[in-house]
N, CA, C and O atoms as a GROMACS GRO file, in nm:
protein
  296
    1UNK      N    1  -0.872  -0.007  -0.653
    1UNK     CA    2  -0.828  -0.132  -0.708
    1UNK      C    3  -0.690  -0.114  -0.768
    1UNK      O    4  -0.654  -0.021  -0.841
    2UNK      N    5  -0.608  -0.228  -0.722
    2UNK     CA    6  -0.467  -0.197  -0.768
    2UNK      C    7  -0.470  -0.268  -0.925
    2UNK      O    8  -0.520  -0.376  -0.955
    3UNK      N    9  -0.405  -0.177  -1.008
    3UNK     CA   10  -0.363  -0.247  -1.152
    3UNK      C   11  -0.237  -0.263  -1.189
    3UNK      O   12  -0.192  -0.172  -1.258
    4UNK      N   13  -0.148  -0.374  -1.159
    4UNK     CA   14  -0.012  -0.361  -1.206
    4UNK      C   15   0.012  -0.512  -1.184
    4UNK      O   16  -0.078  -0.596  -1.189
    5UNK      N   17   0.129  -0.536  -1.162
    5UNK     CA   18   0.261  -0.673  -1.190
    5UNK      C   19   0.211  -0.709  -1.026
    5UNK      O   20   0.210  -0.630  -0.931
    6UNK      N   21   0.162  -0.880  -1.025
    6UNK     CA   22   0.150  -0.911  -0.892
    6UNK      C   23   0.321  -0.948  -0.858
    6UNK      O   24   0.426  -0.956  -0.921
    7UNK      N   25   0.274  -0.963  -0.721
    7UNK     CA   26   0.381  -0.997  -0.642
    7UNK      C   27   0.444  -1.096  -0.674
    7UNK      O   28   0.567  -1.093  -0.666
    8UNK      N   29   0.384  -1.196  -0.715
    8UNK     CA   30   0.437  -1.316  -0.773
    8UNK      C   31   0.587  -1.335  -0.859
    8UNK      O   32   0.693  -1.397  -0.857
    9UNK      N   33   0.483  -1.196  -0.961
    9UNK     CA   34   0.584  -1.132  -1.099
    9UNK      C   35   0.695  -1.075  -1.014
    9UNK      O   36   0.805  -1.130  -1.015
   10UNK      N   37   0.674  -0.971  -0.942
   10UNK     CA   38   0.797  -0.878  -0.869
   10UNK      C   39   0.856  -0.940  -0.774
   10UNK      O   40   0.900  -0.865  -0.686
   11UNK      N   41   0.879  -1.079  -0.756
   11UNK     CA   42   0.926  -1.098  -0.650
   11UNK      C   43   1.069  -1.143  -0.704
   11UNK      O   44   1.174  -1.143  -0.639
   12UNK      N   45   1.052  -1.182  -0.836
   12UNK     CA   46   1.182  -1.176  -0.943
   12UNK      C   47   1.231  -1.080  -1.001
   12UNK      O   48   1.320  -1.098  -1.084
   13UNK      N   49   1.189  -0.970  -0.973
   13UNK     CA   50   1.295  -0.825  -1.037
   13UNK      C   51   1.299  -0.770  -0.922
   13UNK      O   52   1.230  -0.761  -0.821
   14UNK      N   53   1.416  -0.729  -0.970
   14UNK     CA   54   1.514  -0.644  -0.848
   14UNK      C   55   1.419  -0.501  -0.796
   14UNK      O   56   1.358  -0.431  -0.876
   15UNK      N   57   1.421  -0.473  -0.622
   15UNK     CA   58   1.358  -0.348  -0.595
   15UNK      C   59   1.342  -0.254  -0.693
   15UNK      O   60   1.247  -0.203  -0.752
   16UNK      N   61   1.468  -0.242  -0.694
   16UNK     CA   62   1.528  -0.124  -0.765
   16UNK      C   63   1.457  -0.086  -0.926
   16UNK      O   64   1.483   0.014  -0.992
   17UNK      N   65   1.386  -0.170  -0.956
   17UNK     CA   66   1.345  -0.209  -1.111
   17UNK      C   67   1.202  -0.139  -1.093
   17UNK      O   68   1.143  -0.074  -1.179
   18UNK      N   69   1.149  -0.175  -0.929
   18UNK     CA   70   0.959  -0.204  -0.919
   18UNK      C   71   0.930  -0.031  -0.934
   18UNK      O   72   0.994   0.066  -0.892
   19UNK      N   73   0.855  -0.037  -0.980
   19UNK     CA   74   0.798   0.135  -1.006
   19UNK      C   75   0.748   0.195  -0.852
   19UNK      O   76   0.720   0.119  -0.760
   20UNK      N   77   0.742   0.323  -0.842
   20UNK     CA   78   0.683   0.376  -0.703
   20UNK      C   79   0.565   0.311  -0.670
   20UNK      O   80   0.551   0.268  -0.555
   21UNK      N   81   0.443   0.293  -0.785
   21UNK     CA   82   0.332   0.268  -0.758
   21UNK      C   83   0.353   0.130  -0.660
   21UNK      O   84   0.308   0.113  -0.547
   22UNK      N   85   0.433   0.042  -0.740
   22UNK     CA   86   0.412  -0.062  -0.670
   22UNK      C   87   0.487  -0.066  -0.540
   22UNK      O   88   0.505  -0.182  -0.502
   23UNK      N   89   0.529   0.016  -0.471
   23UNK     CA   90   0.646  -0.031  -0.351
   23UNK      C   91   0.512   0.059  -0.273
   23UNK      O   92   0.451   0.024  -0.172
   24UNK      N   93   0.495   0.157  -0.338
   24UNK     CA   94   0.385   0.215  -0.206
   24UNK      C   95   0.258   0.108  -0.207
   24UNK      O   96   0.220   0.110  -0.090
   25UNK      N   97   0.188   0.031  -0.268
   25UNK     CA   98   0.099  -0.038  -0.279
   25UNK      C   99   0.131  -0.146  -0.195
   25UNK      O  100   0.068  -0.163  -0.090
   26UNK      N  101   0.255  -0.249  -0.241
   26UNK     CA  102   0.284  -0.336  -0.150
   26UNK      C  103   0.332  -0.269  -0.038
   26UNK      O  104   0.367  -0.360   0.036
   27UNK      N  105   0.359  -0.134   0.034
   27UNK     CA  106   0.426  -0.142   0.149
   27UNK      C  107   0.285  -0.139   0.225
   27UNK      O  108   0.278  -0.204   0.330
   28UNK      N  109   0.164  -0.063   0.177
   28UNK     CA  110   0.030  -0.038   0.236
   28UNK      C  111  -0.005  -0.199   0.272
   28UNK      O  112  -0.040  -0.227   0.387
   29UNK      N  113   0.008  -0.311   0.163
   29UNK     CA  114  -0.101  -0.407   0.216
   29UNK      C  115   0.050  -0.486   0.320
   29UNK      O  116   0.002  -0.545   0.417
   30UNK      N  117   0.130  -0.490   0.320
   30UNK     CA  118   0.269  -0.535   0.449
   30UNK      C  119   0.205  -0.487   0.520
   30UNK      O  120   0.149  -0.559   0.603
   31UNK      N  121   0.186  -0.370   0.521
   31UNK     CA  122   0.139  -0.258   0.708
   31UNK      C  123   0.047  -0.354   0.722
   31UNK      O  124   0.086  -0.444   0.797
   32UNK      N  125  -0.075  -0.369   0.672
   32UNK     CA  126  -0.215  -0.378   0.720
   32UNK      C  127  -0.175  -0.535   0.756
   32UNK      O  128  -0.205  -0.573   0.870
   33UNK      N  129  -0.119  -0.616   0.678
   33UNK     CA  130  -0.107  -0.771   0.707
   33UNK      C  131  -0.007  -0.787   0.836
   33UNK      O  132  -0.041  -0.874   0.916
   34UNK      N  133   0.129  -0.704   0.871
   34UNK     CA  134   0.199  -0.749   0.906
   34UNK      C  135   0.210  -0.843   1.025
   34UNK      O  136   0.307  -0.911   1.057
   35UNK      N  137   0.071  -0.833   1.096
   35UNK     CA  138   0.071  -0.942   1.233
   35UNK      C  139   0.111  -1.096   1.182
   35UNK      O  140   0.177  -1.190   1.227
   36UNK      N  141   0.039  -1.071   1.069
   36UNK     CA  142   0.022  -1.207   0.966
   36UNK      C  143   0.144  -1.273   0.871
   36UNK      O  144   0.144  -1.364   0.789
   37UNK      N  145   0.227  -1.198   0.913
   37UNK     CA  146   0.366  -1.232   0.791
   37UNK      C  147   0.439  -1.302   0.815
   37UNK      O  148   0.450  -1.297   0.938
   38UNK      N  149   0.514  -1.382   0.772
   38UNK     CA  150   0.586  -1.498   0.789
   38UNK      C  151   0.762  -1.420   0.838
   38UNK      O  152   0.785  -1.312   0.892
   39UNK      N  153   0.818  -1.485   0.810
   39UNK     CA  154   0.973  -1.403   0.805
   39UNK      C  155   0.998  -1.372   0.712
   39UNK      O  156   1.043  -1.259   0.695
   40UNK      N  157   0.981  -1.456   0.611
   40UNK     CA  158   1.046  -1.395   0.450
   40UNK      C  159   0.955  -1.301   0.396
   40UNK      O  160   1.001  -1.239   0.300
   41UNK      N  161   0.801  -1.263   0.440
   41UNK     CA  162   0.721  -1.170   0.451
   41UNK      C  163   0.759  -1.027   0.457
   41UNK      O  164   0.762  -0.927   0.385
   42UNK      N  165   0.791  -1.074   0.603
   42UNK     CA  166   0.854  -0.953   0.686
   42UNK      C  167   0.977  -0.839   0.651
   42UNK      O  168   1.001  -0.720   0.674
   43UNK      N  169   1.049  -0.970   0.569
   43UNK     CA  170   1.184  -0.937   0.529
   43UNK      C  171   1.205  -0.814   0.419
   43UNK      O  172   1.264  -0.705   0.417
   44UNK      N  173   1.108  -0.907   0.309
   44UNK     CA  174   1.056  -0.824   0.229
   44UNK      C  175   1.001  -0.700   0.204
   44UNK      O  176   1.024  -0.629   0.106
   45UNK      N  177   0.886  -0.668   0.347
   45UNK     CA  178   0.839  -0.533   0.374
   45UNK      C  179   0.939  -0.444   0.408
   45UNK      O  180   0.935  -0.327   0.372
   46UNK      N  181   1.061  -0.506   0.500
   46UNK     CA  182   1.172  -0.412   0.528
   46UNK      C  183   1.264  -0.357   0.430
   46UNK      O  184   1.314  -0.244   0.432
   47UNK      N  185   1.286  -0.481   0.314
   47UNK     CA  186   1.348  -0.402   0.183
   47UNK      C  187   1.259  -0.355   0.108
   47UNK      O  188   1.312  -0.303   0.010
   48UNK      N  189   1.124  -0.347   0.107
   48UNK     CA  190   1.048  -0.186   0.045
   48UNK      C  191   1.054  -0.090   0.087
   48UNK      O  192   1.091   0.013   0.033
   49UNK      N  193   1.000  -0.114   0.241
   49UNK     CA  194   1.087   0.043   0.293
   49UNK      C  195   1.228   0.102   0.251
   49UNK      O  196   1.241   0.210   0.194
   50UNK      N  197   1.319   0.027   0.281
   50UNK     CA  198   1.410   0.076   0.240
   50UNK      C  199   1.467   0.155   0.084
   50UNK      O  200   1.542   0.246   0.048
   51UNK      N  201   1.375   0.054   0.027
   51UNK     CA  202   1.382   0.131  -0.174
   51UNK      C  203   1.282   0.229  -0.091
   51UNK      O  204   1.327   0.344  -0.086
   52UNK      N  205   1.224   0.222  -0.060
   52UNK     CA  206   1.136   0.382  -0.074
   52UNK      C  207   1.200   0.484  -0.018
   52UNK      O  208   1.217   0.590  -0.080
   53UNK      N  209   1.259   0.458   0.149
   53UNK     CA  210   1.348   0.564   0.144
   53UNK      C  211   1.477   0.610   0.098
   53UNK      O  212   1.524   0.716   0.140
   54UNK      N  213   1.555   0.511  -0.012
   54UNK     CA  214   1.655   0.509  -0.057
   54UNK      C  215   1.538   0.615  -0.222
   54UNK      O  216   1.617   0.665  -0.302
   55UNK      N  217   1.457   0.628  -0.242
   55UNK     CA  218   1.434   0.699  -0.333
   55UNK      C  219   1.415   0.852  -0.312
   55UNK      O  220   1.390   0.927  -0.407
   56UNK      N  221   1.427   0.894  -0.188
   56UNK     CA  222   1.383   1.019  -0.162
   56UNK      C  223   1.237   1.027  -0.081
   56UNK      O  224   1.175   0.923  -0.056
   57UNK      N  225   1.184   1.164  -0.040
   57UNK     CA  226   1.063   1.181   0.022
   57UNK      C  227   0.916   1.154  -0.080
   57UNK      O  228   0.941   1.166  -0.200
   58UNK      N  229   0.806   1.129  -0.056
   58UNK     CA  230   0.709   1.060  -0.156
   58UNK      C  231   0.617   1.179  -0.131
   58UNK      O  232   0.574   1.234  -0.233
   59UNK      N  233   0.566   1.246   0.024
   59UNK     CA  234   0.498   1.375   0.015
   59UNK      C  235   0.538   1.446   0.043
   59UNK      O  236   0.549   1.458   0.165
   60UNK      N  237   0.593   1.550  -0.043
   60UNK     CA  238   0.652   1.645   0.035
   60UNK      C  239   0.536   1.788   0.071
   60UNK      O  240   0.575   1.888   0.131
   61UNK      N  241   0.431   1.775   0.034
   61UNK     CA  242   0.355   1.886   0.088
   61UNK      C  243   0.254   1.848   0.142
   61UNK      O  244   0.236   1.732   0.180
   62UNK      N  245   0.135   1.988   0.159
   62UNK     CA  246  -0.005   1.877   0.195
   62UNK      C  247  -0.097   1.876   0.103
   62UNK      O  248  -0.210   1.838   0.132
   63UNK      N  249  -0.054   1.931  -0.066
   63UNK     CA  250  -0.126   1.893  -0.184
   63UNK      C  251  -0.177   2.064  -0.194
   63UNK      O  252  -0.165   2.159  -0.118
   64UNK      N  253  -0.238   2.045  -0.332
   64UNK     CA  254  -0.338   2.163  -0.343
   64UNK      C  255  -0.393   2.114  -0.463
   64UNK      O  256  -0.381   1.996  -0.497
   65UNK      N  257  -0.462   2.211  -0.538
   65UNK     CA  258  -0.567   2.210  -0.602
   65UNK      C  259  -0.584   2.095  -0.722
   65UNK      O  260  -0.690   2.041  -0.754
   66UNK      N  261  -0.437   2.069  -0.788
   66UNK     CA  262  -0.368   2.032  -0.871
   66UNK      C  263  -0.295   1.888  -0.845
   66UNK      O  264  -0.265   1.804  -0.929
   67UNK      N  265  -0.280   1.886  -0.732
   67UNK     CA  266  -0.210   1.734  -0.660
   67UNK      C  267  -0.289   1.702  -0.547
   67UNK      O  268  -0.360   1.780  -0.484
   68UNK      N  269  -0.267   1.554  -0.522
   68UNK     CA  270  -0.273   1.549  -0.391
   68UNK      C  271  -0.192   1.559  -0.274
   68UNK      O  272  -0.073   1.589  -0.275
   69UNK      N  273  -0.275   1.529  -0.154
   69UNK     CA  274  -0.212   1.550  -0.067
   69UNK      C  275  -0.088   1.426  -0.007
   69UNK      O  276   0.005   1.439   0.072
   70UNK      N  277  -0.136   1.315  -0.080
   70UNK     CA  278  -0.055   1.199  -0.043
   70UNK      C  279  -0.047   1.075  -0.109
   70UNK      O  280  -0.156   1.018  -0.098
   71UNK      N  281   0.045   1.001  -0.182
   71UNK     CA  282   0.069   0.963  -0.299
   71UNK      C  283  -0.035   0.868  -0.325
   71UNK      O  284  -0.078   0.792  -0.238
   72UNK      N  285  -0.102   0.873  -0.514
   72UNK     CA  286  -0.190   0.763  -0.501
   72UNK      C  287  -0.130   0.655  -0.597
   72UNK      O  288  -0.099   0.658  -0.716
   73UNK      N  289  -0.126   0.590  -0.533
   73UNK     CA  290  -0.058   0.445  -0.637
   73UNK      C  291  -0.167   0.334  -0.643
   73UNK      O  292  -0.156   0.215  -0.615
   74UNK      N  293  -0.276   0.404  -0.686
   74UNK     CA  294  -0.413   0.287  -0.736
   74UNK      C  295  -0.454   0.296  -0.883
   74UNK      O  296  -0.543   0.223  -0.926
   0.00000   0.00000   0.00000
């Protein structure tokens, strides 16, 4: 279950502002919807990607004992 600022809220602050949790959260439910997205939808999923890879790599390993293996933003 996601706990944070809906979309609603973030759709008025700048990428650059939204925390990791939330760009990986919204980029997961974009993927899964995207057949379904409008254009300004769409648009949107493309500038999360982009803050995400404009932030650097998110896994860089395959986890161990102490981390995981792949980021959890729930």
């Amino acid at each position: 279950m996601y706990i944070g600022r809906e979309l609603s809220e973030l759709t008025m602050v700048p990428l650059a502002d939204w925390e990791m949790n939330e760009l990986l959260y919204y980029h997961h439910s974009f993927s899964q919807l995207a057949a379904y997205l409008s254009a300004e939808g769409a648009s949107l999923h493309v500038k999360v990607i982009h803050e995400l890879e404009s932030r650097g790599p998110v896994n860089g390993d395959r986890g161990g004992w102490d981390h995981s293996s792949s980021p959890i933003y729930d």
